[in-house]
Short mmCIF file of the C-alpha atoms (twelve columns), coordinates in Angstrom:
data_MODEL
# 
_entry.id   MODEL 
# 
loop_
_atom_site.group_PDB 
_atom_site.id 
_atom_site.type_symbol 
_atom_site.label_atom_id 
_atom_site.label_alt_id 
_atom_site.label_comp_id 
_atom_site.label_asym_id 
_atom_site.label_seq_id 
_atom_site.Cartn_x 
_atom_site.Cartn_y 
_atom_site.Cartn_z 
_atom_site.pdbx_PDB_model_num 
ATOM 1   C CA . UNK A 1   0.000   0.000   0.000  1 
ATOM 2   C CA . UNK A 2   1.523   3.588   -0.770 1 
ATOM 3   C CA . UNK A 3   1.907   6.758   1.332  1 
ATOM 4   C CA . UNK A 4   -1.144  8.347   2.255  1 
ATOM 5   C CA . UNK A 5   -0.075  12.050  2.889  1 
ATOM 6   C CA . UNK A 6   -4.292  12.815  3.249  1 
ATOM 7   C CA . UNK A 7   -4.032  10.178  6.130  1 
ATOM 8   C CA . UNK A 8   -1.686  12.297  7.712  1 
ATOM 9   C CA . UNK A 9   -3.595  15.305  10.644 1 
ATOM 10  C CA . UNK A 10  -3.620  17.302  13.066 1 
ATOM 11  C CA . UNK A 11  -6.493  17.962  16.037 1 
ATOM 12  C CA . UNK A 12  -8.222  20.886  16.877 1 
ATOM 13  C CA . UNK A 13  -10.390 21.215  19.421 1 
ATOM 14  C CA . UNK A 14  -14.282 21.228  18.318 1 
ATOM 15  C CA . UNK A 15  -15.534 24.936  17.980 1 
ATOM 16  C CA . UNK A 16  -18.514 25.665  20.916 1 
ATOM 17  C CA . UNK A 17  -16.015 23.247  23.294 1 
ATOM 18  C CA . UNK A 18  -14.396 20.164  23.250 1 
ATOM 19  C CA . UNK A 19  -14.199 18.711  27.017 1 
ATOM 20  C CA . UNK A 20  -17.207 17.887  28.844 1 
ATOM 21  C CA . UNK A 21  -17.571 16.098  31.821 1 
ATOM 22  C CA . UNK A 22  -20.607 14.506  33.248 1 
ATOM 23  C CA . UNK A 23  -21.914 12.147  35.899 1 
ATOM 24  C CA . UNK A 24  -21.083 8.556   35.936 1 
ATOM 25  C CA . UNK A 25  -24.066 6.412   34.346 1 
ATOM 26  C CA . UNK A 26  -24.880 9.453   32.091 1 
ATOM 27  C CA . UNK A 27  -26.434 8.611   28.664 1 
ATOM 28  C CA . UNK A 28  -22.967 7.823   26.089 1 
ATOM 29  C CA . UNK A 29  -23.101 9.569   23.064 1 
ATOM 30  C CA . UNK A 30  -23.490 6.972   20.176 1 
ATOM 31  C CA . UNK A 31  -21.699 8.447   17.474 1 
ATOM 32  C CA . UNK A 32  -18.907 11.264  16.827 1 
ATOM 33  C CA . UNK A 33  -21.322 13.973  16.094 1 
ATOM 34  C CA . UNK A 34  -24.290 12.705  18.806 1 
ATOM 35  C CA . UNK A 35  -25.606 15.808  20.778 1 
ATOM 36  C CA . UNK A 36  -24.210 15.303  23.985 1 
ATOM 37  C CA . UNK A 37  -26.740 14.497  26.989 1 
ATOM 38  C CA . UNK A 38  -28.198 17.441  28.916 1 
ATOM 39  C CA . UNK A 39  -25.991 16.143  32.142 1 
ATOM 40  C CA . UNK A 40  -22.972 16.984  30.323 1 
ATOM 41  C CA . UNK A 41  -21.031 19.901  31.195 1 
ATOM 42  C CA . UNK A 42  -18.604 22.080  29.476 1 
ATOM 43  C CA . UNK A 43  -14.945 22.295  31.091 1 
ATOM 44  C CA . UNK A 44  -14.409 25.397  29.256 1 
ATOM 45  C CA . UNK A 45  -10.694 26.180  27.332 1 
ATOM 46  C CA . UNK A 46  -8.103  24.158  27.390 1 
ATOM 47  C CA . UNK A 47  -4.156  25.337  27.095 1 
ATOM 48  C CA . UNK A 48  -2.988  25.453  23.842 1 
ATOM 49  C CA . UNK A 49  -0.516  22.382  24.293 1 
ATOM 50  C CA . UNK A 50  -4.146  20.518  24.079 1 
ATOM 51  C CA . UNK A 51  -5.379  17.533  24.780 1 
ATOM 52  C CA . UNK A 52  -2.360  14.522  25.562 1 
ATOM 53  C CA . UNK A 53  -3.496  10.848  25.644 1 
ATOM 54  C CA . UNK A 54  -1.211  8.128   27.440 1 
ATOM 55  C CA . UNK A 55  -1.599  4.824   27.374 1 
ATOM 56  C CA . UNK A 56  0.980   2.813   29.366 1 
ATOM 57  C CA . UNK A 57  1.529   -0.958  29.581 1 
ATOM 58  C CA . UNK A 58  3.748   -2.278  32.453 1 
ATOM 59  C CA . UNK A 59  5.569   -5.525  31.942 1 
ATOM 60  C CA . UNK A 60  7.425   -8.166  34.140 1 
ATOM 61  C CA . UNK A 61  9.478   -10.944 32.422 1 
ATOM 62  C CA . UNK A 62  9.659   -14.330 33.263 1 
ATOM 63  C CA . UNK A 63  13.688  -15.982 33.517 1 
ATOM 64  C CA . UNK A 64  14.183  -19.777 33.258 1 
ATOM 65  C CA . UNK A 65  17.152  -20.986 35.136 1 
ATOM 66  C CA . UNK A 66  19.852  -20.421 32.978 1 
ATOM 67  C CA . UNK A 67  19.189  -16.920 32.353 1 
ATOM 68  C CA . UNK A 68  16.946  -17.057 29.178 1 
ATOM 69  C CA . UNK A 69  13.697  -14.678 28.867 1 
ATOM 70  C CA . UNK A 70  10.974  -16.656 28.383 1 
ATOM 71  C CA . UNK A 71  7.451   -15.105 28.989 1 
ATOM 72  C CA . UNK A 72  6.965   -11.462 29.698 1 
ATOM 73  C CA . UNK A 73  3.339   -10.742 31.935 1 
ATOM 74  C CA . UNK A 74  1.296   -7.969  31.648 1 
ATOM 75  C CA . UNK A 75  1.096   -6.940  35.131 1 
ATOM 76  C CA . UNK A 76  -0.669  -3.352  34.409 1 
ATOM 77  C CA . UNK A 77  -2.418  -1.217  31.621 1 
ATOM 78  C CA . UNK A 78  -3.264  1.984   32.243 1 
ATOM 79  C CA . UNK A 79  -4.974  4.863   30.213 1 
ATOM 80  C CA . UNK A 80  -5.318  8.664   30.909 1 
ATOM 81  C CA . UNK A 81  -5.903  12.222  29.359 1 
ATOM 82  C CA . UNK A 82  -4.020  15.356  30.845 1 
ATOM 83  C CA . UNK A 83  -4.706  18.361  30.030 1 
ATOM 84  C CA . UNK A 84  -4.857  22.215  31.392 1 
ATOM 85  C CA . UNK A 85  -8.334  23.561  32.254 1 
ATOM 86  C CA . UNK A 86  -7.481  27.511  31.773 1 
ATOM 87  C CA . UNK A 87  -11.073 28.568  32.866 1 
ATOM 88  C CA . UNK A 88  -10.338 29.224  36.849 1 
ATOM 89  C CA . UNK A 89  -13.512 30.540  37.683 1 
ATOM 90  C CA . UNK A 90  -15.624 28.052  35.253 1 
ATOM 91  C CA . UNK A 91  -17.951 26.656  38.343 1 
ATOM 92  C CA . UNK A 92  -18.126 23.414  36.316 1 
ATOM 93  C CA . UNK A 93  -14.263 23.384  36.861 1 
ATOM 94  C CA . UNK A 94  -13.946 24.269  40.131 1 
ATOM 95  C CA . UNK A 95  -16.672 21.518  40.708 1 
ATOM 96  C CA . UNK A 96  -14.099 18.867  39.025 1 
ATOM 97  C CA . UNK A 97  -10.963 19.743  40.901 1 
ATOM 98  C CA . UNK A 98  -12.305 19.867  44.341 1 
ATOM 99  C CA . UNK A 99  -15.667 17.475  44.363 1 
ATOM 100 C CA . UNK A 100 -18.992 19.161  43.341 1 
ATOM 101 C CA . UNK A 101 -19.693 18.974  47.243 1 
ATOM 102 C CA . UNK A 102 -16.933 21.642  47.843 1 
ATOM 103 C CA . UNK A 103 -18.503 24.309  45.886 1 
ATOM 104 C CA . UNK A 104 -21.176 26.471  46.900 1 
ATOM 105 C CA . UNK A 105 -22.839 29.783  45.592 1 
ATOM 106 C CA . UNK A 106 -22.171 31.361  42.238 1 
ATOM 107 C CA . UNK A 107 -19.904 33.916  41.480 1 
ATOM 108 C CA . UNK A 108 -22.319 36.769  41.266 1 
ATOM 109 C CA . UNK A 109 -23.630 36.417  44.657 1 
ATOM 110 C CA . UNK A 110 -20.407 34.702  46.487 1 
ATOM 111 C CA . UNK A 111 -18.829 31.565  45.794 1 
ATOM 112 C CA . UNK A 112 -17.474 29.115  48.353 1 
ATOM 113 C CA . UNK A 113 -14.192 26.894  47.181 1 
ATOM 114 C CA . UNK A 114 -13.352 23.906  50.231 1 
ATOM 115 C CA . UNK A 115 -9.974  22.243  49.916 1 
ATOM 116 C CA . UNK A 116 -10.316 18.747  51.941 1 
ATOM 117 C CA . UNK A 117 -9.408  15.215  51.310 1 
ATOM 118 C CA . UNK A 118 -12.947 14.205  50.120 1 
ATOM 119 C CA . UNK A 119 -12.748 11.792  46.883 1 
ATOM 120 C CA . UNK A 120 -13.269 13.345  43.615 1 
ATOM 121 C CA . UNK A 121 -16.455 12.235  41.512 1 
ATOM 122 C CA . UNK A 122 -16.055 9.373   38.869 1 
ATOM 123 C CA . UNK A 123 -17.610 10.303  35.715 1 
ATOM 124 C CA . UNK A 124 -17.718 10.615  31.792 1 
ATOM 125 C CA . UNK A 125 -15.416 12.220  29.979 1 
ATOM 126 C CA . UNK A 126 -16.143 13.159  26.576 1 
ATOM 127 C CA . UNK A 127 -13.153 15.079  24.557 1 
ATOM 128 C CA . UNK A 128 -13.932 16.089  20.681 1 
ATOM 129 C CA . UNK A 129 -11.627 17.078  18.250 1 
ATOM 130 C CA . UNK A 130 -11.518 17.948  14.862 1 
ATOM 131 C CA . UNK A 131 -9.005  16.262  12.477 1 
ATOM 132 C CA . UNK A 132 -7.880  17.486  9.035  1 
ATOM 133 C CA . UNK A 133 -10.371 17.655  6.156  1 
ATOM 134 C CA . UNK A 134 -13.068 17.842  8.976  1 
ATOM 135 C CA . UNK A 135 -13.070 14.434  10.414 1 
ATOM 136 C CA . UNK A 136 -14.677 14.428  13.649 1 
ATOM 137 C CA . UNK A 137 -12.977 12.643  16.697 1 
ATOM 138 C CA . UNK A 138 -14.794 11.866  19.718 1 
ATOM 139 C CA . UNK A 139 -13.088 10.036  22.974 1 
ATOM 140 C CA . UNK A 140 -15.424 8.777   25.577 1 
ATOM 141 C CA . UNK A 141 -13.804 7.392   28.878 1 
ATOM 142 C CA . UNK A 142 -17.143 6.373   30.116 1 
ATOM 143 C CA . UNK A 143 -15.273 5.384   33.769 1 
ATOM 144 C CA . UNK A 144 -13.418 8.073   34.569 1 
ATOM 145 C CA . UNK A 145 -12.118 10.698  37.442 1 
ATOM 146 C CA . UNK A 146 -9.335  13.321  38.020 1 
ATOM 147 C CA . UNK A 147 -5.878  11.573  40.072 1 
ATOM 148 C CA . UNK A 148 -3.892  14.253  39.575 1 
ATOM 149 C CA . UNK A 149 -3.634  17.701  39.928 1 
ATOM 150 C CA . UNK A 150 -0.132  19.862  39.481 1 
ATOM 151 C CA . UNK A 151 0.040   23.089  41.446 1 
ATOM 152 C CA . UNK A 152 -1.484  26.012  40.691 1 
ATOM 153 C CA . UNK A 153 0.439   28.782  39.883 1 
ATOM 154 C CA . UNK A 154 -0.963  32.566  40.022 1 
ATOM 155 C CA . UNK A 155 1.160   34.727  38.259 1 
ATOM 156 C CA . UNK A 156 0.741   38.218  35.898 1 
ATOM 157 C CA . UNK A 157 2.155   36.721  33.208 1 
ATOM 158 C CA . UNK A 158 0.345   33.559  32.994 1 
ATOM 159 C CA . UNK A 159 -3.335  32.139  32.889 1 
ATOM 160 C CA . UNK A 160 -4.248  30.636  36.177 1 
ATOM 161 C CA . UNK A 161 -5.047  26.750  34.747 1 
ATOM 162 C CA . UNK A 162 -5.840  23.408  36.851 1 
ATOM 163 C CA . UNK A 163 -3.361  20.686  34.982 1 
ATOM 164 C CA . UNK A 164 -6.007  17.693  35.492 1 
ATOM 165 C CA . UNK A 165 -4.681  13.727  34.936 1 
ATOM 166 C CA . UNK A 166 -8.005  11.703  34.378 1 
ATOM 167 C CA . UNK A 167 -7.510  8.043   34.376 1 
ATOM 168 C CA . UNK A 168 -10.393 5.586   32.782 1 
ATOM 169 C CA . UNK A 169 -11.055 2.604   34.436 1 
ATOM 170 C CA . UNK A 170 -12.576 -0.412  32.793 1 
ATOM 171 C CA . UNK A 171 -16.438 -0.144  31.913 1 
ATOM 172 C CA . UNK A 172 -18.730 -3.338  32.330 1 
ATOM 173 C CA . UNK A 173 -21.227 -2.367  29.277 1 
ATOM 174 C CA . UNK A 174 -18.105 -2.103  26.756 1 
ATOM 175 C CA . UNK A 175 -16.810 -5.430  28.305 1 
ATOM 176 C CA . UNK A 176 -13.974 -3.531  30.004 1 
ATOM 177 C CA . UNK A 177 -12.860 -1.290  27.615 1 
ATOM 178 C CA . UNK A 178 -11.144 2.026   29.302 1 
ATOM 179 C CA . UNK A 179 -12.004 4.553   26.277 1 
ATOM 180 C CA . UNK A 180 -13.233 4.232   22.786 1 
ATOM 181 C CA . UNK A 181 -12.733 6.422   19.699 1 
ATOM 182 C CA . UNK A 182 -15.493 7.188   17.473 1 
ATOM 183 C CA . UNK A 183 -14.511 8.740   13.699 1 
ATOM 184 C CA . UNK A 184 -16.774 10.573  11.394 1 
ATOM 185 C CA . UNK A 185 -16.815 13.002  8.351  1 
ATOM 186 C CA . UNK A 186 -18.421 15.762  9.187  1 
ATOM 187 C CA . UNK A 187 -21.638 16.661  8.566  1 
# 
C-alpha cells in the first residue's frame, strides 16, 4: 500500500467546546457527532498544548534458570488524558478539581471553594476534536475521574489553569474497555 499524505492530521479542538464532563451512568453519546446528553457539562478552554493521551503498559518478564527470557506478563495497563483547564472561575471546573460537594454559591452572589481530602467524583469524559479535512474525533472514557492535579500557579504573566490527569477505568457495558474512539466526516 503507498503513502497516504491525506491520512496524515492534526487535532483541533471542536468549535462551541471540546471537554465535557458529566456524571457517571450518564447517557454515552453513540456516534462522533451525537448531541451530547443534557448532564454533560462544558470544562471550558483548554491550554494550547491541548489535549495529551497516554496509554501505558507495564511488563514483568519471566527468567528460566539459565538466564533465558521466556514469557513477559502484563502486570498493568493503564490509560489517561491530561490536560490544562485555563477557565479558573468556570464553576463546572472548580466543581471537578475539588468534588462538586466543595462548591457552593455562584460567582455573582459569592462563591465558596473547600480544599479537603474528600474523593473526587467518577464520571464521563467526553473530549472532541476535529481532524484534518473535517473528520470528527470523539473520545469517551465512560469510567473516569481526576488523580492528579499539578500546582497552581498565580502569576501576571500567565493564565491561572488546573493541569487535570483523568484516568479511565474499565467499563462493564463495553466489556472492560477504558475509552473508545469514534470517527466521522463531518456533517
Amino acid at each position: 500500500m503507498p503513502n497516504n499524505a491525506l491520512q496524515v492530521t492534526a487535532g483541533q479542538p471542536k468549535v462551541g467546546g471540546a471537554v465535557f464532563w458529566a456524571p457517571l451512568g450518564s447517557t454515552l453519546p453513540a456516534t462522533a457527532s451525537a448531541t451530547l446528553d443534557t448532564a454533560f457539562v462544558c470544562l471550558g478552554y483548554v491550554s494550547e498544548d491541548g489535549v495529551t493521551f497516554s496509554r501505558a503498559r507495564e511488563t514483568e518478564d519471566v527468567t528460566a534458570w539459565g538466564g533465558d527470557k521466556v514469557l513477559t506478563l502484563q502486570t498493568e495497563k493503564t490509560d489517561t488524558a491530561q490536560m490544562t483547564l485555563i477557565e479558573a472561575l468556570n464553576e463546572n471546573v472548580l466543581k471537578l478539581v475539588h468534588g462538586a460537594d466543595n462548591v457552593t454559591g455562584a460567582l455573582a452572589t459569592g462563591l465558596t471553594v473547600k480544599e479537603n481530602s474528600q474523593e473526587l467524583d467518577y464520571g464521563v469524559w467526553v473530549i472532541d476534536a476535529v481532524l484534518n479535512g473535517d473528520i470528527l474525533m470523539r473520545t469517551i472514557m465512560p469510567n473516569a475521574k481526576v488523580t492528579n492535579i499539578d500546582d497552581i500557579q498565580f502569576a501576571s504573566n500567565a493564565a491561572v489553569g488546573y493541569n487535570v490527569t483523568a484516568a479511565a477505568y474499565p467499563y462493564d457495558a463495553w466489556d472492560g474497555d477504558t475509552h473508545r474512539e469514534l470517527y466521522a466526516e463531518s456533517e
